[in-house]
GUPA-597304 format. One record per residue (C-alpha): residue in three letters; x, z, y. Coordinates in steps of 0.25 Angstrom, whole numbers. Each point is the difference from the previous one (the first is absolute). Layout:
N
{node 'ALA', {X, Z, Y}}
...
***
This chain:
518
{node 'UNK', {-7, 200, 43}}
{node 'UNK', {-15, -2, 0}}
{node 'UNK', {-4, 11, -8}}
{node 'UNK', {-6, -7, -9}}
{node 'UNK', {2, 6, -15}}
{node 'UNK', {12, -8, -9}}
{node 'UNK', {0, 0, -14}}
{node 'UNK', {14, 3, -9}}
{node 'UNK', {-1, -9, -14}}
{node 'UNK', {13, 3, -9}}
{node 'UNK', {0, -11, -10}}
{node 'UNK', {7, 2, -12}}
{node 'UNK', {6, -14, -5}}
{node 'UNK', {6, -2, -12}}
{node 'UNK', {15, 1, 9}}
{node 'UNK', {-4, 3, 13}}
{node 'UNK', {-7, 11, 6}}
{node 'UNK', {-8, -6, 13}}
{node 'UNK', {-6, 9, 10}}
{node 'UNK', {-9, -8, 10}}
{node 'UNK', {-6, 8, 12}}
{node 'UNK', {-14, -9, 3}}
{node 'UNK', {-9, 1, 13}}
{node 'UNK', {-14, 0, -9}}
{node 'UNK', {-3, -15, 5}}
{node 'UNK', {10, -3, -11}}
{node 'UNK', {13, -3, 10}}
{node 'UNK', {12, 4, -5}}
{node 'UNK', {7, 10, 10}}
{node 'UNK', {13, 4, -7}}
{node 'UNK', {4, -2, -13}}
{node 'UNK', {14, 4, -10}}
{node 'UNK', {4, -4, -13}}
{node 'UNK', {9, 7, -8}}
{node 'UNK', {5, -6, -13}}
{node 'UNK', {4, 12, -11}}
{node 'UNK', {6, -2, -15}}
{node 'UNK', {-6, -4, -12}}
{node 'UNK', {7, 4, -15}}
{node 'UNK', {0, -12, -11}}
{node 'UNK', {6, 1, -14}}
{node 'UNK', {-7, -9, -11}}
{node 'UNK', {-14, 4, 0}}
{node 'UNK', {1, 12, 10}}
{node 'UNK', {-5, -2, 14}}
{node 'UNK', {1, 13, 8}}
{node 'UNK', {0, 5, 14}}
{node 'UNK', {1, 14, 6}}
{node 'UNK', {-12, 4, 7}}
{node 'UNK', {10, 9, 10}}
{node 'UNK', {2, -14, 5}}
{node 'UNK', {-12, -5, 4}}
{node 'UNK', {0, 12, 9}}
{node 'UNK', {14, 0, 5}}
{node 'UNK', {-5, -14, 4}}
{node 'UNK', {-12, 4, 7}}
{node 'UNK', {6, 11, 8}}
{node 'UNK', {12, -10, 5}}
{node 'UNK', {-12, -9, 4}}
{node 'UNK', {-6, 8, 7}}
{node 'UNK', {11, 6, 7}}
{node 'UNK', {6, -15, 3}}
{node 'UNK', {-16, -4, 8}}
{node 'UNK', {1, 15, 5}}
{node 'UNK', {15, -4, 7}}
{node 'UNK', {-7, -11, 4}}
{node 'UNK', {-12, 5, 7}}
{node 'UNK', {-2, 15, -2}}
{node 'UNK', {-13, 0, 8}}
{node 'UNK', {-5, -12, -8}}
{node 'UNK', {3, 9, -12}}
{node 'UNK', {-6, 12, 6}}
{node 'UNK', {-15, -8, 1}}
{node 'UNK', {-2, -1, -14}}
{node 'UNK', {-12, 5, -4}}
{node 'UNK', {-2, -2, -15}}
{node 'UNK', {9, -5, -10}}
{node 'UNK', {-2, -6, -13}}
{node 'UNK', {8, -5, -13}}
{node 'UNK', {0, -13, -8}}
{node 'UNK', {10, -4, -11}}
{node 'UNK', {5, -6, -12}}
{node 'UNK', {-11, 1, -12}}
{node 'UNK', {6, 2, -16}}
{node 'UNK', {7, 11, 5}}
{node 'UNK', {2, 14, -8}}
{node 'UNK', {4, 12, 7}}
{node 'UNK', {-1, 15, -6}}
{node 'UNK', {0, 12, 8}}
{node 'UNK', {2, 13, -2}}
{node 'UNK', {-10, 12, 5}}
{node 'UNK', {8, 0, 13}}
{node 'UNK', {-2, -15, 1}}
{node 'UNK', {15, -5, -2}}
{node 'UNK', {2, -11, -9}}
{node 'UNK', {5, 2, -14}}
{node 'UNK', {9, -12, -2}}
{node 'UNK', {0, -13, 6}}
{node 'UNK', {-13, -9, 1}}
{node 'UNK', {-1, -9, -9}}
{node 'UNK', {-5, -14, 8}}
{node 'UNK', {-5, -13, -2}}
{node 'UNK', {9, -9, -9}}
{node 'UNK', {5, 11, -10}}
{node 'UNK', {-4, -6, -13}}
{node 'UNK', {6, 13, -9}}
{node 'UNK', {-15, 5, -6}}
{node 'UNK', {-4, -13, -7}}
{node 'UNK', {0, 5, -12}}
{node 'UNK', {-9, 11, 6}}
{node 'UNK', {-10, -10, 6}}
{node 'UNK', {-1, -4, -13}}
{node 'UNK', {-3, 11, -6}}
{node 'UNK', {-10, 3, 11}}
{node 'UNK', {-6, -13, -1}}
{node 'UNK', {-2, 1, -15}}
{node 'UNK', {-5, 15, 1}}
{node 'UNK', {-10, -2, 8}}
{node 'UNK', {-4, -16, -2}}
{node 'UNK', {5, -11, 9}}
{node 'UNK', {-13, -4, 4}}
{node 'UNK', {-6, 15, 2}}
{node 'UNK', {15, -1, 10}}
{node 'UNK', {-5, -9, 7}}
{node 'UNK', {-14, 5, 3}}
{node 'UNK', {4, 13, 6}}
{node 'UNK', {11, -3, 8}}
{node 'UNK', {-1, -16, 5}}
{node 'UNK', {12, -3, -6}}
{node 'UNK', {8, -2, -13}}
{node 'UNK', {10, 10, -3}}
{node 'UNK', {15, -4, 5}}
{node 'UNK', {11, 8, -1}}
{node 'UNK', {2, 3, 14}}
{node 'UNK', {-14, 7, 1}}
{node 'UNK', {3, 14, 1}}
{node 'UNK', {-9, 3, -11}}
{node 'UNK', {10, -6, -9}}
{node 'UNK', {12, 7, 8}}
{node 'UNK', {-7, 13, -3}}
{node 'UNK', {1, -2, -14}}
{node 'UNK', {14, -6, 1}}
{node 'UNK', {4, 13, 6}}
{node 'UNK', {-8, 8, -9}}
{node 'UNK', {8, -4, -13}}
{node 'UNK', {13, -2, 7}}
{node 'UNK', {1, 11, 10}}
{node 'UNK', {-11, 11, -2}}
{node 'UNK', {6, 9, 8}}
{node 'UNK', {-4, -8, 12}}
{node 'UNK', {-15, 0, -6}}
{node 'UNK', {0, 14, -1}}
{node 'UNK', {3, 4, 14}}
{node 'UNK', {-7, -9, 6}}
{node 'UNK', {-11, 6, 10}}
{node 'UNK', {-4, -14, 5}}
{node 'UNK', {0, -14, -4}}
{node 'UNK', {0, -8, 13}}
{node 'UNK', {2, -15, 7}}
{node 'UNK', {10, -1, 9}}
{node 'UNK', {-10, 0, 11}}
{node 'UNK', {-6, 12, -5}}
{node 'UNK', {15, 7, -1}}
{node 'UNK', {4, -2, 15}}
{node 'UNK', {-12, 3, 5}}
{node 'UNK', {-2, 14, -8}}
{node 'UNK', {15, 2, 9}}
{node 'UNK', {-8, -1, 13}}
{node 'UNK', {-13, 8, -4}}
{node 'UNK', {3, 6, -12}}
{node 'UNK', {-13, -7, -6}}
{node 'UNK', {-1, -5, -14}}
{node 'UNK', {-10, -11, 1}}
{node 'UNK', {0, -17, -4}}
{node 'UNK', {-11, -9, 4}}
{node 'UNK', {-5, -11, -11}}
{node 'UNK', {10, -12, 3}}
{node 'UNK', {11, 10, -4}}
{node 'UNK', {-7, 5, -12}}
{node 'UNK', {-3, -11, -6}}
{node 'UNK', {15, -5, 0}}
{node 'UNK', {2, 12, -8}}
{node 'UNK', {-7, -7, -12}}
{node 'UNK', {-7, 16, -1}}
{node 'UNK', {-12, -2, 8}}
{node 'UNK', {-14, -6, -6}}
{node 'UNK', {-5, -10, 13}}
{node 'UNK', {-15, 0, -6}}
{node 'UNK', {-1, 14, 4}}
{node 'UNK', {9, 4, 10}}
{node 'UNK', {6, 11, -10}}
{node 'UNK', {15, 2, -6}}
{node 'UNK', {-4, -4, -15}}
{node 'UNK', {1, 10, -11}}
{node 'UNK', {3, -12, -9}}
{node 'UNK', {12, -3, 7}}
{node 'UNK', {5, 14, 3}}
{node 'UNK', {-2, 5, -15}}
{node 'UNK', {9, -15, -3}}
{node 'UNK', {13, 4, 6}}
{node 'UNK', {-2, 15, 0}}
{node 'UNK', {-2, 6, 16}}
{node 'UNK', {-11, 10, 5}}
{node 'UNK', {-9, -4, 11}}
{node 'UNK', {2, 11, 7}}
{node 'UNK', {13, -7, 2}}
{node 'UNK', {-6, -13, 7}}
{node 'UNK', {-2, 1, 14}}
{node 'UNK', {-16, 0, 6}}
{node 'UNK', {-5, -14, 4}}
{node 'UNK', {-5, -2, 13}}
{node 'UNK', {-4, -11, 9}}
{node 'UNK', {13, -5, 6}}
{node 'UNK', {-6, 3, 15}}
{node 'UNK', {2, 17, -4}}
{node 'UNK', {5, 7, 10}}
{node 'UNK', {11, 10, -13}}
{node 'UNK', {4, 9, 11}}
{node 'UNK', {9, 2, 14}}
{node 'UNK', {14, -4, 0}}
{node 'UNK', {7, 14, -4}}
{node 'UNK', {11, 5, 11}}
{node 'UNK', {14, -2, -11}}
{node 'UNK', {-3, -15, -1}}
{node 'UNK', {-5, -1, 14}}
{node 'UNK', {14, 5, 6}}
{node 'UNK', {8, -10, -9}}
{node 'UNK', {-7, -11, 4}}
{node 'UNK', {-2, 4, 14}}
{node 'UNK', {-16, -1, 1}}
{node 'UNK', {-8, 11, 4}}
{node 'UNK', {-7, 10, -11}}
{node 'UNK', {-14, -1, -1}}
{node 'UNK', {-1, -15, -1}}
{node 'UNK', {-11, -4, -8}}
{node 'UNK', {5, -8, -15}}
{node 'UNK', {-9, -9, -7}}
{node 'UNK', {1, -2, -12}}
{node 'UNK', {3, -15, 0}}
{node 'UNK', {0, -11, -14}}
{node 'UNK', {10, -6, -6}}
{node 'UNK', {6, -14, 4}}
{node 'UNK', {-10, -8, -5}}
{node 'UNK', {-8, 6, 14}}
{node 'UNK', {8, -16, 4}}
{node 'UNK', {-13, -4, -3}}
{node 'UNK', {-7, 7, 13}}
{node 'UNK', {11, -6, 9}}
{node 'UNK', {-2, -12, -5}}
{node 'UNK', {-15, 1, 5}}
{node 'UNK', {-5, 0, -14}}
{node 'UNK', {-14, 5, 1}}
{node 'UNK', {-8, -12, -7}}
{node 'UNK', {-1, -6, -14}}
{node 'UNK', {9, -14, -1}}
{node 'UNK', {9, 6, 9}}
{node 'UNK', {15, 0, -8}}
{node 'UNK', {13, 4, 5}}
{node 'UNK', {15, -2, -3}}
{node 'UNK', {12, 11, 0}}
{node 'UNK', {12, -4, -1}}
{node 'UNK', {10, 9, 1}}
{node 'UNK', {10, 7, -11}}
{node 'UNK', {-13, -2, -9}}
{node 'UNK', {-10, -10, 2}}
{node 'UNK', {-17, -1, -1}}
{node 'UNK', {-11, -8, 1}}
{node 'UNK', {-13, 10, 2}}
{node 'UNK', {-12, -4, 3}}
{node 'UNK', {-14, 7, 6}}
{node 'UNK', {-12, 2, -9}}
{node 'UNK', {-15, 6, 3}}
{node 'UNK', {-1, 3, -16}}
{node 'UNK', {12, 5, -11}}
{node 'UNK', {4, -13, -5}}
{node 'UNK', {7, 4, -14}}
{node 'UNK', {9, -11, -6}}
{node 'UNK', {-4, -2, -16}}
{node 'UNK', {17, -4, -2}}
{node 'UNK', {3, 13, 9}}
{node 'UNK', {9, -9, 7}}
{node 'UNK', {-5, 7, 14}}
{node 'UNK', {-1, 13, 4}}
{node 'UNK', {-11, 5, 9}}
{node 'UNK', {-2, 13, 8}}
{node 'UNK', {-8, 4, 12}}
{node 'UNK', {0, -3, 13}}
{node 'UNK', {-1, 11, 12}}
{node 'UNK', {-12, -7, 3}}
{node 'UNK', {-10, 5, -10}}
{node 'UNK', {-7, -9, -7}}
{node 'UNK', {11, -10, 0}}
{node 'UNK', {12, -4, -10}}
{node 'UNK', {13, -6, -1}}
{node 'UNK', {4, -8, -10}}
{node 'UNK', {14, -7, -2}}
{node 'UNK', {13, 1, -9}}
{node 'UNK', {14, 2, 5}}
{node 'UNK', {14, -4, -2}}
{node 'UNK', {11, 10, 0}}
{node 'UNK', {11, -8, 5}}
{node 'UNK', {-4, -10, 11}}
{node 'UNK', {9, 3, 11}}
{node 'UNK', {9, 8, -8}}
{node 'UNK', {3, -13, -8}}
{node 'UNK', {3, -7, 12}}
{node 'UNK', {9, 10, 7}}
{node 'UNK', {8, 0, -15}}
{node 'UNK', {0, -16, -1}}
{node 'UNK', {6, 0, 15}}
{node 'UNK', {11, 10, -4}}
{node 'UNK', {3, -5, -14}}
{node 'UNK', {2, -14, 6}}
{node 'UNK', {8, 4, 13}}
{node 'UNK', {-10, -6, 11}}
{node 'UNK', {-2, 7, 13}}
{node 'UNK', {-12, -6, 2}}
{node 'UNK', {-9, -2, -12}}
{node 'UNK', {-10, -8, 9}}
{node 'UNK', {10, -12, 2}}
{node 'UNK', {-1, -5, -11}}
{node 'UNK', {-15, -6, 3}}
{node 'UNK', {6, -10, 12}}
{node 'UNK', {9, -7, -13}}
{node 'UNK', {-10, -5, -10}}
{node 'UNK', {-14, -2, -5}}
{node 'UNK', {-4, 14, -5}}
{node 'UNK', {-9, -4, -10}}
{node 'UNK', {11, -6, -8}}
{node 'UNK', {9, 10, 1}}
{node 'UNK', {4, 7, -16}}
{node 'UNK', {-12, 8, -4}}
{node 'UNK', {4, 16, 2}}
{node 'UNK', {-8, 12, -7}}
{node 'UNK', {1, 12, 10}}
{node 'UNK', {-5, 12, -11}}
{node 'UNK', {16, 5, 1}}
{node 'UNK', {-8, 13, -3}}
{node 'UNK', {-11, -5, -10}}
{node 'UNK', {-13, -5, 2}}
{node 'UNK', {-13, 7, 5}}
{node 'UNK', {-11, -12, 4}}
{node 'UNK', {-6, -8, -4}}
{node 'UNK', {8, 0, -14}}
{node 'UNK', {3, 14, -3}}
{node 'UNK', {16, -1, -5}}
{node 'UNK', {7, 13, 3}}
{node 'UNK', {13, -6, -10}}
{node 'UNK', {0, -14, 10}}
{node 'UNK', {12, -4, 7}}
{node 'UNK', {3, -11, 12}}
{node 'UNK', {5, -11, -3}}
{node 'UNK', {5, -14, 6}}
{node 'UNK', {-4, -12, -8}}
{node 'UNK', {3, -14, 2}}
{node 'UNK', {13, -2, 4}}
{node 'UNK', {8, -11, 1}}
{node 'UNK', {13, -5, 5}}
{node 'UNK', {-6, -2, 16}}
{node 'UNK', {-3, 17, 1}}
{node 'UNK', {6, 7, 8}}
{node 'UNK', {0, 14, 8}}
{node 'UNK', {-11, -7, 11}}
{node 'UNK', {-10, -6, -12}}
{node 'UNK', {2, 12, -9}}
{node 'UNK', {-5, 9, 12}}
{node 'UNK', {-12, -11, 3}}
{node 'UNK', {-4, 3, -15}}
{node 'UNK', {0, 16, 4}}
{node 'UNK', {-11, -3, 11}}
{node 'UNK', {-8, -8, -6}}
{node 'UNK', {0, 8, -14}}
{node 'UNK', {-3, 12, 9}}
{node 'UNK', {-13, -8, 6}}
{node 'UNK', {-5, -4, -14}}
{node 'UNK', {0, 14, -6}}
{node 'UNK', {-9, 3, 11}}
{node 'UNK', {-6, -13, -1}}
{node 'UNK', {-3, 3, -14}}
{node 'UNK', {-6, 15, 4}}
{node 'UNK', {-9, -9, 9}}
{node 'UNK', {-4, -10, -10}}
{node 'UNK', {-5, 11, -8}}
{node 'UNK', {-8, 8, 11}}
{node 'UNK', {-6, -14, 3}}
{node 'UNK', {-4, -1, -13}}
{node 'UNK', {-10, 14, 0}}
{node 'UNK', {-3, -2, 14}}
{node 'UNK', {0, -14, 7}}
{node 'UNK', {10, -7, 8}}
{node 'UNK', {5, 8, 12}}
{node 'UNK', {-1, -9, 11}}
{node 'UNK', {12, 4, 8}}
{node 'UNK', {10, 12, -2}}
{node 'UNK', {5, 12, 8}}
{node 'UNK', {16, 0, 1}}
{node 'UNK', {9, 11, 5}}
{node 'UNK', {12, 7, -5}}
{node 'UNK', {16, -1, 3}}
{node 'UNK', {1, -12, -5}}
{node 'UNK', {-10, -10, 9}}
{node 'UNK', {8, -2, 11}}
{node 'UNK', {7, -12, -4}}
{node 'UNK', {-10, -13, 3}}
{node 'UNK', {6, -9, -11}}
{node 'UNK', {-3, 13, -9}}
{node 'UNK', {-13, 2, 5}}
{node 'UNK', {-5, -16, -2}}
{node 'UNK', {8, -1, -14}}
{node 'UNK', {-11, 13, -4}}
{node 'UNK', {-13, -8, 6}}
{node 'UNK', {4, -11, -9}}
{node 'UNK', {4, 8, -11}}
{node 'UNK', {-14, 5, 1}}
{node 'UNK', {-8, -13, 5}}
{node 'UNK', {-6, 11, 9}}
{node 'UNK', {2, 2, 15}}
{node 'UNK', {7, 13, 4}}
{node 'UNK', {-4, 10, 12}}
{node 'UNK', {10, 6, 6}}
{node 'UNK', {-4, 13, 5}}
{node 'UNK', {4, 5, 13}}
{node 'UNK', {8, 14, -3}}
{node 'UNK', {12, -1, -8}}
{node 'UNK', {-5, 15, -6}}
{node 'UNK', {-14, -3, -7}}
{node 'UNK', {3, 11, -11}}
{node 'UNK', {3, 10, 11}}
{node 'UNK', {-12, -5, 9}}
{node 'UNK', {-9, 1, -11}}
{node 'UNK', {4, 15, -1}}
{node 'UNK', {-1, 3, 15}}
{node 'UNK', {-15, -6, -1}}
{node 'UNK', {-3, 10, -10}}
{node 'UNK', {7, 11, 8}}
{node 'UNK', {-8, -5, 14}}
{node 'UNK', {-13, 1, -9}}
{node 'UNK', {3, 14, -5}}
{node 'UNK', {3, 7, 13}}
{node 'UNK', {-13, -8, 6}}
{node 'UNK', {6, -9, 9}}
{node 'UNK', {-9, -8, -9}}
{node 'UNK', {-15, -1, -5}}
{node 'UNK', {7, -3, -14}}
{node 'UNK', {13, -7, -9}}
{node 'UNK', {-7, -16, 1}}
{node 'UNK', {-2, 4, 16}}
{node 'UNK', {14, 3, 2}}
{node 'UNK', {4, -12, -9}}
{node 'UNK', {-9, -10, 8}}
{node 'UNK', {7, 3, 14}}
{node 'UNK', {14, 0, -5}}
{node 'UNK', {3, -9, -9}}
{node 'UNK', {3, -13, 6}}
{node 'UNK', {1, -14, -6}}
{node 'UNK', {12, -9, 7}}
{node 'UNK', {3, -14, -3}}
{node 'UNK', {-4, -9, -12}}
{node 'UNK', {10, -8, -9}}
{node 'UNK', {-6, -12, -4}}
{node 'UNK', {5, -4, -15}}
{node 'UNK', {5, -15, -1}}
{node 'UNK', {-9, -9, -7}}
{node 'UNK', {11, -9, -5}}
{node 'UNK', {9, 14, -5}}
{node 'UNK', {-13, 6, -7}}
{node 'UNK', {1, -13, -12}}
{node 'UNK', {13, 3, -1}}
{node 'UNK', {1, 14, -1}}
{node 'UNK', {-13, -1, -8}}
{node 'UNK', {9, -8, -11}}
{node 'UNK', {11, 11, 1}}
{node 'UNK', {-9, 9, -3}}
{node 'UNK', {-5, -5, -11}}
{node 'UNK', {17, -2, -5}}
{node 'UNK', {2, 15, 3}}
{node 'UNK', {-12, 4, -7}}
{node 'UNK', {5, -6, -12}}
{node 'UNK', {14, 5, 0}}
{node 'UNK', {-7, 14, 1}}
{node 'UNK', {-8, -2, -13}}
{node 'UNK', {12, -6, -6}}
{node 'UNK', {9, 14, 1}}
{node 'UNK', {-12, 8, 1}}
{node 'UNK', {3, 1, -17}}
{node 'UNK', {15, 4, 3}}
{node 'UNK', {-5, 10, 9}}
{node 'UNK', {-9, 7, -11}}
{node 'UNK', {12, -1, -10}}
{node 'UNK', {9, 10, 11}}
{node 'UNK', {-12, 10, -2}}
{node 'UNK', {0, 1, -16}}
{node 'UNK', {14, 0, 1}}
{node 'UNK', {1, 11, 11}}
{node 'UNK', {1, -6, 12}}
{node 'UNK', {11, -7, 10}}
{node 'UNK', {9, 13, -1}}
{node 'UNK', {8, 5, 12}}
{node 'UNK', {6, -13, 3}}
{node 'UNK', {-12, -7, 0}}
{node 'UNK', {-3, 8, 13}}
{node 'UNK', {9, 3, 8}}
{node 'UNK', {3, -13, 7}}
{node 'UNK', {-15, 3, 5}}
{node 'UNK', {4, 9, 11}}
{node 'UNK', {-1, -4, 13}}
{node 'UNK', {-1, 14, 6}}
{node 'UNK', {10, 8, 3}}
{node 'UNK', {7, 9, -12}}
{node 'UNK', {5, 15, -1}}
{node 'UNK', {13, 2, -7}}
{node 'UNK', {-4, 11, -7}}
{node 'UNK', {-11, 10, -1}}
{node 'UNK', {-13, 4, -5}}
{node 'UNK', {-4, -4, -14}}
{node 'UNK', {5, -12, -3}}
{node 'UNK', {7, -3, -12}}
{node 'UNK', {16, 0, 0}}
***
């Protein structure tokens, strides 16, 4: 060993738990993933925040049999994770039921409400977003007037980030990423709002501090220490949630746009001013850079929708497919499997093939599958573009680039070129830089960003695909429109129901447990 100080990143994903140890040039030294259950039943979307730590520690342990000494050199150690999510904690910190995670679409009625109570518009003002079910402000009420005893013996109300760190330092802090995905936090002034709170009923002395995400929240206390084989005293910092992609992604710059594609999917972009959309179909929050801002809208079912296509249709590979026909004429698919978040906000929409005829099969139905999952985001980027100018080339990462057919079908998709970054870990890299900034290996967070994050090799898109694919578009968008009226009805109606839902799970299940309906 060199000496030199390594910096732990544990990642939260959606079914993984990463830990990555990093050298603070941004290599990647060690890394472990460790997938972990997720509980569906209709609208329900649930997982046990005990898991995410049981992950973590058997991450650790597995780089520690690995390297021990390598383990033994960290010198900080930070958190990132999935955004959306609702845990309660009790006075001791331990979580009061399961989390209640991106996709769970129980509390419309309650974002509604909310919505209504306080004024859509007004909504959108403070918190950079318009109010989905799967904000935690609307689980909070969805809790409140289903299960009040939960509510009432909640101590804290905390992202996932947020809870896992409190279990190394016992600090109760968020940073402003985080806090603005909790649709509770007003962005213009850098406070949790009153109006908010006071609309789904939780005291402020609940919400955690908001600090900048480089804050030192304490040393890594001696119980979690032992389980994870690290030694106590470790500073922790306190980390942003998972859209921090956009600092491995290098983004530091206005025009600068990424894509994420993993179980969900984004386009994000960079901005030197807060760029509201008069539709609300973007949401916006800040950078960790001050004085900058991320605008972009998301889909909840990108690589989800894929892994589900693969399984439903029996193909080992879901990639194979694109070496057996034109893409761009493959039957048009819808991805929302678990509604629609951006542009068009659709929390009843439902995926979808359209166009068949008596020449698809298993190979062309799973064509349609990519490219609907490029157009969504195509249409999250058509939107940005539209407040903000063309983005001349986009930043791509994520599980699901390492197929080359895969990564040129998305550049033509997008009639943009695509750069491929060098780490295969940019959500994790943009934590470690944060970390590296706030042990001052670095002057600062944009320092630490500009030395690590790295661009790799750029994928051209095809002149000839791009008028295809621009007239495919154009087919797709009409098919949207066309059941976008349908997709109202489910709402007036109340919804899919439970078996509108369930095929939607690509994760794994528990058979029983928790609060799920029986």
């Amino acid at each position: 060993m060199d000496g030199r100080p390594r910096v732990l990143v544990i990642d939260i994903g959606l079914t993984h738990v990463k830990t990555v140890i990093f050298a603070t040039d941004g290599r990647i030294l060690e890394r472990e993933s460790v997938p972990y259950p997720t509980r569906r039943a209709g609208e329900f979307v649930e997982q046990e925040p005990s898991d995410w730590w049981a992950a973590a520690v058997k991450g650790c342990r597995a780089i520690g049999g690995r390297s021990h000494v390598l383990l033994a050199s960290v010198a900080a150690i930070t958190v990132t994770g999935h955004m959306h999510a609702l845990v309660l904690a009790d006075a001791r910190g331990e979580p009061i039921g399961p989390a209640l995670v991106l996709g769970d679409r129980r509390a419309l009625r309650q974002a509604t409400r909310i919505s209504a109570m306080v004024g859509p518009d007004e909504v959108y003002a403070i918190t950079g977003a318009a109010l989905d079910p799967s904000m935690p402000a609307a689980k909070i009420a969805w809790l409140r007037d289903e299960m009040p005893e939960r509510i009432a013996s909640a101590a804290a109300v905390l992202a996932c980030k947020d809870w896992l760190r409190s279990r190394l330092t016992g600090d109760r802090l968020s940073d402003p990423i985080d806090a603005c995905a909790s649709s509770l936090y007003d962005l213009r002034t850098g406070e949790w709002s009153a109006d908010m709170l006071g609309s789904v009923g939780v005291d402020r002395d609940r919400l955690p501090p908001v600090v900048a995400p480089q804050t030192i929240a304490g040393g890594l206390l001696a119980e979690p220490a032992c389980e994870l084989g690290l030694t106590a005293g470790v500073p922790v910092v306190v980390g942003a949630g998972d859209d921090v992609e956009v600092l491995g992604n290098g983004l530091l710059g206005p025009g600068q746009s990424l894509e994420h594609l993993g179980t969900t999917g984004s386009i994000l972009t960079v901005t030197d001013r807060l760029v509201p959309d008069p539709e609300m179909r973007l949401e916006s929050y800040p950078h960790v850079i001050p004085g900058l801002w991320v605008a972009g809208g998301s889909m909840t079912t990108a690589g989800a929708a894929i892994g589900w296509a693969r399984k439903v249709l029996g193909l080992r590979d879901a990639f194979a497919c694109l070496g057996e026909g034109s893409p761009a004429y493959a039957p048009v698919f819808l991805p929302h499997l678990a509604g629609e978040r951006s542009p068009s906000r659709a929390p009843n929409a439902r995926g979808a093939w359209l166009g068949l005829d008596q020449e698809t099969n298993r190979s062309s139905l799973m064509r349609g599958v990519l490219v609907g999952v490029a157009f969504a985001l195509r249409a999250i980027l058509r939107r940005i573009e539209t407040l903000v100018g063309r983005q001349a080339e986009i930043s791509v990462s994520g599980g699901y680039d390492v197929e080359p057919a895969w990564l040129q079908l998305r550049a033509d998709a997008y009639g943009r070129p695509l750069v491929l970054l060098q780490t295969s870990e940019p959500t994790a890299l943009g934590a470690m830089a944060i970390a590296a900034a706030g042990i001052g290996v670095y002057p600062d967070v944009a320092t630490a960003v500009r030395v690590v994050a790295r661009a790799g090799r750029r994928i051209e898109p095809n002149p000839a695909a791009v008028g295809e694919f621009d007239r495919a578009f154009d087919r797709w968008l009409l098919f949207h429109a066309a059941l976008e009226p349908a997709w109202a009805a489910a709402s007036h109606d109340g919804g899919w129901g439970p078996s509108g839902t369930e095929v939607a799970a690509p994760v794994v299940s528990r058979a029983a447990g928790g609060s799920l309906p029986r």
